[in-house]
C-alpha positions in Angstrom: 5.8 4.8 31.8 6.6 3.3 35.3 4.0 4.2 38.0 1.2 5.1 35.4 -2.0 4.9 37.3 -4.3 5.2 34.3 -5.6 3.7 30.9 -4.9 6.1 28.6 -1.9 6.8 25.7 0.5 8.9 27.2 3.2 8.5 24.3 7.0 10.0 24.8 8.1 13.0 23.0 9.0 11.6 19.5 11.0 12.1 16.3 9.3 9.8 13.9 6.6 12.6 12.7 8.8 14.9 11.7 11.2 12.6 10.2 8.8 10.7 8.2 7.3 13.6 6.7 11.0 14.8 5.7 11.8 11.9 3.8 8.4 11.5 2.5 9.4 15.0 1.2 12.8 13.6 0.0 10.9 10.6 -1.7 8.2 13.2 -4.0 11.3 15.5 -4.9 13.6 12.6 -5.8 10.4 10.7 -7.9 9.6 14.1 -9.8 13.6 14.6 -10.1 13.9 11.1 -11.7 10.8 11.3 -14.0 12.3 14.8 -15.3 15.8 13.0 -15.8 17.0 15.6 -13.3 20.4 15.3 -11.8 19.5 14.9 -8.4 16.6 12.5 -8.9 17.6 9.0 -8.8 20.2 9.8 -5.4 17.0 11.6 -3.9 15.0 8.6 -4.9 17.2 6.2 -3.4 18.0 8.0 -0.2 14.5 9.0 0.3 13.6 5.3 0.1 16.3 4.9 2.3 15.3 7.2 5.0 11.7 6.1 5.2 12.5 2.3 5.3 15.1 3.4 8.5 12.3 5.7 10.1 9.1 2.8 9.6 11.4 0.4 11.3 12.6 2.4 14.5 8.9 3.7 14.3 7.8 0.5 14.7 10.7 -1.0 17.2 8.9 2.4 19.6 5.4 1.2 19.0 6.3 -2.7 19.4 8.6 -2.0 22.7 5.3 0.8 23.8 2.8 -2.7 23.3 5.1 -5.3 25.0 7.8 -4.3 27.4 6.0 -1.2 28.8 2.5 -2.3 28.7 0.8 0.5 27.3 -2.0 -0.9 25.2 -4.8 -1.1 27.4 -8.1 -1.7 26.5 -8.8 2.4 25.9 -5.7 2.9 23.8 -6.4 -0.7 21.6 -9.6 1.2 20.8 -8.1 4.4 20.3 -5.8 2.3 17.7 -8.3 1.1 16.0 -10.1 4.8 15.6 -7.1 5.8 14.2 -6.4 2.2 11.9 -10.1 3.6 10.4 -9.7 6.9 9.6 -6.2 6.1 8.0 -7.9 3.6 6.0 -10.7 6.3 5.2 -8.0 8.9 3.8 -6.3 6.2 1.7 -9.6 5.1 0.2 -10.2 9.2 -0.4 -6.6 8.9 -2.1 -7.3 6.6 -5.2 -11.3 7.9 -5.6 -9.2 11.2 -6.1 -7.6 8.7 -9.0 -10.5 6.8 -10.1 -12.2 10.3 -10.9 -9.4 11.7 -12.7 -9.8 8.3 -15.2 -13.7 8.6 -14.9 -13.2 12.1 -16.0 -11.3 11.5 -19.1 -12.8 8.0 -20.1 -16.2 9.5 -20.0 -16.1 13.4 -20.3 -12.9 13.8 -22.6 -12.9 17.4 -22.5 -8.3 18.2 -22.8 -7.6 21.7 -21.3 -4.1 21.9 -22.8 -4.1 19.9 -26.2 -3.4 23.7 -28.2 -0.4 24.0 -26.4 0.6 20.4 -27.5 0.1 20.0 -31.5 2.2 17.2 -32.0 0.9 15.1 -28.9 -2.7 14.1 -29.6 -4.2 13.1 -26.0 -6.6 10.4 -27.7 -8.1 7.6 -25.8 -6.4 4.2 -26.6 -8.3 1.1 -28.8 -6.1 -0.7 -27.5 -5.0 -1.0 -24.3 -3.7 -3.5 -21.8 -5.4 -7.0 -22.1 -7.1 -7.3 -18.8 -7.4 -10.9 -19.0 -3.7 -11.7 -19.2 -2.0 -10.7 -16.4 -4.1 -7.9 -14.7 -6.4 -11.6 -14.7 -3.1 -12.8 -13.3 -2.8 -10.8 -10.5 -6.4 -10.4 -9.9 -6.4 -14.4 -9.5 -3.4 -13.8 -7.2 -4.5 -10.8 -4.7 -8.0 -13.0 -4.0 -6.1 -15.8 -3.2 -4.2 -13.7 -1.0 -7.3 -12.2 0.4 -8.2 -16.0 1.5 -4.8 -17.1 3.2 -4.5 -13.9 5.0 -8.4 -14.6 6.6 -7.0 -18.2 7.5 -4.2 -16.9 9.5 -6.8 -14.8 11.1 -8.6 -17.6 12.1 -5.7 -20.1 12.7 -4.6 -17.0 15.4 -8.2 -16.9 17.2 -7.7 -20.6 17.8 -4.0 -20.7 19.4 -2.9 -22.7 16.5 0.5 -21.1 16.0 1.5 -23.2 12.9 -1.2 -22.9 10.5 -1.0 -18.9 10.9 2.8 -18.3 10.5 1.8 -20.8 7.6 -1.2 -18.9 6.1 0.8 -15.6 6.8 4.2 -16.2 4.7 2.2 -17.6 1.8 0.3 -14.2 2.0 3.6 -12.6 2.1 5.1 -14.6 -1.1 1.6 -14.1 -3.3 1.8 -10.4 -2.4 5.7 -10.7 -4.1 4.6 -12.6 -6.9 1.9 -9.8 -7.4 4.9 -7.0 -7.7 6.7 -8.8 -9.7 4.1 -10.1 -12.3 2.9 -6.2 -12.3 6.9 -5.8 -13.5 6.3 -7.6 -16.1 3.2 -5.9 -17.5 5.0 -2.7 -16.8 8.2 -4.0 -19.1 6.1 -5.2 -21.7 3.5 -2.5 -22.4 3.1 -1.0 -25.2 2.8 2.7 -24.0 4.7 5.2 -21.4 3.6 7.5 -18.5 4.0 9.9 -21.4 1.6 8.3 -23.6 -1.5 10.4 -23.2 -4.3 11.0 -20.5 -4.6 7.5 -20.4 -1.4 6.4 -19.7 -1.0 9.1 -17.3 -4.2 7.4 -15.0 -3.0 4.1 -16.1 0.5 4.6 -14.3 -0.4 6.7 -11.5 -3.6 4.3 -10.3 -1.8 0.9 -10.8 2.0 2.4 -9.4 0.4 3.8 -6.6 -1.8 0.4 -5.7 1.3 -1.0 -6.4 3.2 1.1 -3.4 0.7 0.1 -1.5 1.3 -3.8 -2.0 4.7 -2.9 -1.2 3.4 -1.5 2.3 1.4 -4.2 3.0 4.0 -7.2 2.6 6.3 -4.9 5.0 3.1 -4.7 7.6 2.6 -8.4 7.5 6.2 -9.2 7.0 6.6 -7.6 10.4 3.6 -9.5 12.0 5.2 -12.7 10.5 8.6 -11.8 12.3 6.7 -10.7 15.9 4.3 -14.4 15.5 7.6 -16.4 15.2 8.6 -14.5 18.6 5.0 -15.7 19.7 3.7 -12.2 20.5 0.7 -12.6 19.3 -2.2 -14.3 21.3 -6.2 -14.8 20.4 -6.3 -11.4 22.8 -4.1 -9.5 21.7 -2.4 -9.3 17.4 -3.4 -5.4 16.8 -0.1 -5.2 14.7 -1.9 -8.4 12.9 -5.0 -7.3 12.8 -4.6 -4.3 11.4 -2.2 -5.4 8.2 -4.7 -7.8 8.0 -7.5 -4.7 7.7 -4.6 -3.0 5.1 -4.2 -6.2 2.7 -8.0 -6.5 2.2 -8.3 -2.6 1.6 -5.2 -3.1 -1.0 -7.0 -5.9 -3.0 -10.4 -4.4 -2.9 -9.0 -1.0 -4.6 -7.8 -3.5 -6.6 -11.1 -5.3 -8.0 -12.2 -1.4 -8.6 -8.8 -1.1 -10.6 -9.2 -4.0 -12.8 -13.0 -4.0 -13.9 -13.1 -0.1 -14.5 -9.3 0.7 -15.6 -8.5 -3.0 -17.6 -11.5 -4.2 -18.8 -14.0 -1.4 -19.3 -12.4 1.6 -19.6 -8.8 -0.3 -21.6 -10.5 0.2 -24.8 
């Protein structure tokens, strides 16, 4: 990037595309493998987990190094960043309506294509489902907190005050563990499987896949906590911070969606 006489994002050839979407690959085959009880499945899972976590962070060591040391984020490209941050938020909101009409379909239009071919497994809606006001209430309490302490660090950064936000930031970090780990729970004590008819099947794939994405965003913010402790951030300049801020309050509005139509009015 030395002599560059121009504002715009010329980016080196790259690996990271292709790589990511190979162990993405790896990750699908090895989940499908281990929900079968295939023989390859929990190795793919683990080294597809394993190849995505190594490409995100040498991914991000590129993008980091692009923003800092060569100085490539000028005022075009920050806005180009910000076109992208949008429409990747767009597809993942597209991702879970794709859910939430899959549930909508069956809660409210139970029409099952292939119960002949499964006599012994009756696809019935449950009268009993999860109680949405123990700990789905739990974690709701927990992601809108969250949603409060993350807006603070914002704040605290717009006014220089270095402490507060590295403050506001890792308790963001530890409710978003708390969340995964009280959604464990839930998960060890229910009363049905993936298995476990058409509910269960939305129940599973909506809250696991929110779930992923709670995952994601403690890594995004865990890496903003990391590069404020280094003081890269200033009031000017925190895309990497702005935008998992932009991701956590995407994760916890799906969220709200999640709870009142898949725990409360549509859990039986």
């Amino acid at each position: 990037m030395e002599g560059k006489e121009h504002d715009f994002h010329l980016v080196d050839p790259s690996p990271w595309p292709i790589a990511i979407s190979a162990a993405i690959l790896i990750l699908a085959l090895g989940l499908v493998g281990t929900l079968h009880k295939q023989i390859f499945g929990v190795p793919g899972l683990i080294f597809g987990i394993s190849a995505i976590s190594g490409v995100l962070f040498y991914w991000w060591k590129d993008v980091v190094r692009e923003a800092i040391y060569d100085k490539c984020h000028t005022a075009i490209v920050k806005h180009g960043l910000k076109f992208a941050m949008y429409l990747f938020i767009l597809t993942e909101v597209v991702f879970f309506i794709a859910f939430f009409c899959s549930f909508f379909k069956a809660w409210l239009d139970p029409v099952f294509l292939f119960e002949a071919f499964s006599p012994t497994k009756k696809f019935e809606w449950p009268t009993n489902g999860p109680d949405p006001w123990s700990l789905p209430f739990m974690n709701t309490l927990i992601l809108l907190l969250s949603g409060t302490t993350i807006t603070s660090a914002h704040h605290s950064l717009f006014e220089n005050d270095k402490k507060n936000m590295i403050k506001m930031l890792s308790i963001t970090i530890l409710l978003g563990v708390f969340f995964v780990l009280t959604q464990a729970v839930e998960y060890y004590e229910a009363n049905f499987s993936l298995h476990d008819g058409i509910y269960a099947s939305n129940f599973y794939m909506i809250t696991g896949f929110h779930g992923v994405h709670v995952i994601i965003g403690i890594i995004f913010l865990s890496v903003s906590l990391f590069r404020a402790r280094k003081d890269q951030f200033t009031p000017q300049d925190h895309l990497c911070f702005e935008f998992a801020a932009w991701y956590w309050h995407f994760v916890d509005v799906v969220w709200i969606f999640l709870f009142i139509f898949v725990y409360w009015l549509g859990g039986g």
